[in-house]
N, C-alpha and C positions, 0 to 999 in steps of 0.2 A: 517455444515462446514467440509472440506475437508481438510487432510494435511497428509506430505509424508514425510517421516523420513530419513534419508542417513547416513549411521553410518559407522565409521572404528574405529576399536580396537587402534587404535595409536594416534587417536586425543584425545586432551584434552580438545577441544574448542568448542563451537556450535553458530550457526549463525541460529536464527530464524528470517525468511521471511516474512511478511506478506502481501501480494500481493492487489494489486488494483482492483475494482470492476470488473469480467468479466475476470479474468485473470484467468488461473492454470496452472497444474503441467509443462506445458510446457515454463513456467520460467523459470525452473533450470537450462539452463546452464547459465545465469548471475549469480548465486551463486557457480560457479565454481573457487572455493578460496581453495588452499591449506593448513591443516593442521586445519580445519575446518569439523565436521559432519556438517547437515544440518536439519532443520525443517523451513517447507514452509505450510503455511497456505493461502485457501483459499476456492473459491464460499461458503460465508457466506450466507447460508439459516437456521442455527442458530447459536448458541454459545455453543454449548455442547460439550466437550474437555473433555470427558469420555474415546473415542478412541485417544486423546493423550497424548503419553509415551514417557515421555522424561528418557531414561533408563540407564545414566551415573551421575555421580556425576565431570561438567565440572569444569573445573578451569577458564574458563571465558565462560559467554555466552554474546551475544551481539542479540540487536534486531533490525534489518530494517526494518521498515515499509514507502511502499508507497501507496499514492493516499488514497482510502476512507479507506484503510491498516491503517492508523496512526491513525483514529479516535478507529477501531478497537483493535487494540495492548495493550494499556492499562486495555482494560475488561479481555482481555484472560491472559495477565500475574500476572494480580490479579490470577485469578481462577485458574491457574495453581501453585500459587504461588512458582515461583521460584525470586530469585535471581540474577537480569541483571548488566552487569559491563556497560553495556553502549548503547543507544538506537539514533537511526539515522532516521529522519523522511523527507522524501522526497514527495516532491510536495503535503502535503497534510496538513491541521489542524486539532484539536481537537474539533473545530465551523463547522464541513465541509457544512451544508447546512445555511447559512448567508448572506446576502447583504453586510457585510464590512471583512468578517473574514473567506468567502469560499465561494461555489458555490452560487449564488443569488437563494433565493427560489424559484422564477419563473421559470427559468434555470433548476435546479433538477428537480421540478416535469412535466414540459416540456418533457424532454428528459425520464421520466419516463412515465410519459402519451401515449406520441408520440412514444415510439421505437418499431420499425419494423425491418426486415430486412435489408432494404434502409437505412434508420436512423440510426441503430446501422455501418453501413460500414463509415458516415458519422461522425459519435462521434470519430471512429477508426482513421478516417484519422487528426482531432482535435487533438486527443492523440496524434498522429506522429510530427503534425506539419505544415502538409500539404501533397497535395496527392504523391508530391515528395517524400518524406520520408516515404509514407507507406507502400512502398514495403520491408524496410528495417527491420520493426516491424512484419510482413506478418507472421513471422514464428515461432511469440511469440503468436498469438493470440488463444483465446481458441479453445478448439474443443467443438461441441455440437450446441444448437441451437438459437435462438434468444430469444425463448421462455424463454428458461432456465436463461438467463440473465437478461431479468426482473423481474423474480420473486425473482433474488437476489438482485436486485436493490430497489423492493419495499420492500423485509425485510430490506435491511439496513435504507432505508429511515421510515420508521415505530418506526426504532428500536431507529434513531438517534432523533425521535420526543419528543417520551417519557422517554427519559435520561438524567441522571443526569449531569452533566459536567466531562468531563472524568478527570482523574487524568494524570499531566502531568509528564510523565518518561523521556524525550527527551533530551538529552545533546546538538543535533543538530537540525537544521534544512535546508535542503540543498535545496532552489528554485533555479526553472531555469527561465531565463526573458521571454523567447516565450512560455508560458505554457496559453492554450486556455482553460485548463477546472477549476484550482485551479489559478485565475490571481497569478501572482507576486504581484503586493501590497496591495489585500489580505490577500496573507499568510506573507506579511511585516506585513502588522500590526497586524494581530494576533500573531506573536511569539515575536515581540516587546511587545506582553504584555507580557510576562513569563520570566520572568528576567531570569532564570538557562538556559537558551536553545542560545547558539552559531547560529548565523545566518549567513550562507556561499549560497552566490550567485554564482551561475556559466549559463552559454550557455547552451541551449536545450529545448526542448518542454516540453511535457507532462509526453510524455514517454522518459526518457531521457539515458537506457543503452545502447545504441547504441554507448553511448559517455562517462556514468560513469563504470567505472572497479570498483565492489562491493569491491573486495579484499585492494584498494586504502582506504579504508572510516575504515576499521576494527582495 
């Protein structure tokens, strides 16, 4: 696991990230929020958070997690144990490989079996929305190879088999209705189970910053 730390001596605040399968550091400017440091986690090929330091003592931290990011979040803020004022989960659940509560199992292990080059451009353009929109995301996506993003997709797949049910941190849960990989009434009826989690629907795909302003949600 990879992640990038962004600190100024004036904030008192932290905003940890946790990004979607296949995504990195080239996130950060959607977490370009004022009066915020920043900690962005991602390509989950373990869970070792030995390399990260969270090295202020914040007055509020907050955590976003999207996509297979939300399944993720709740391990690492155990292990890090810190203290969150409030946790934001976007297009994603705590069931993320399921027939009624996330991606159908045939589906994950499909696009885990199958991904190529070709395939992985086609999952991207799914994430967008459509091939209209994916010039828009074009400049979010990783750098690296194809390679490398299967083999983070078969750890988390692996990882999500033989676990326990995560623990749920999430005050929100923010879907968007055109979202091709996490459907919408999927993730309805999984956060309809969790009675503490807020459910706010809004317009957008998969990938949806193109159109949420992070700084809006904080």
């Amino acid at each position: 696991m990879n992640n990038k730390y962004i600190k100024d001596s004036t904030n008192k605040n932290l905003l940890i990230f946790f990004n979607g399968w296949g995504f990195d550091e080239k996130m950060l400017p959607i977490l370009d929020v004022p009066n915020y440091d920043k900690l962005i986690l991602y390509r989950y090929s373990n869970f070792n958070t030995d390399d990260v330091k969270i090295e202020k003592d914040y007055k509020n931290i907050t955590v976003v997690a999207w996509s297979l990011g939300v399944w993720v979040a709740p391990f690492i803020v155990k292990k890090l144990n810190i203290k969150i004022d409030k946790a934001i989960a976007i297009n994603g659940t705590l069931n993320p490989i399921s027939d009624n509560f996330g991606i159908p199992k045939a589906v994950f292990e499909g696009t885990l079996t199958n991904l190529n080059e070709r395939n992985l451009k086609k999952f991207n353009t799914r994430i967008a929305g459509g091939s209209r929109m994916l010039s828009e995301i074009e400049r979010y996506l990783a750098t690296g190879c194809w390679e490398d993003q299967k083999k983070e997709l078969q750890f988390l797949f692996d990882s999500i088999n033989k676990s326990t049910k995560a623990e749920n941190i999430f005050d929100c849960a923010i879907i968007t209705n055109d979202d091709l990989i996490f459907s919408a009434e999927n993730q309805k009826r999984y956060w309809q189970t969790e009675n503490n989690t807020v459910i706010t629907e809004i317009k957008g795909a998969h990938f949806p910053f193109n159109t949420i302003n992070i700084g809006t949600l904080l």
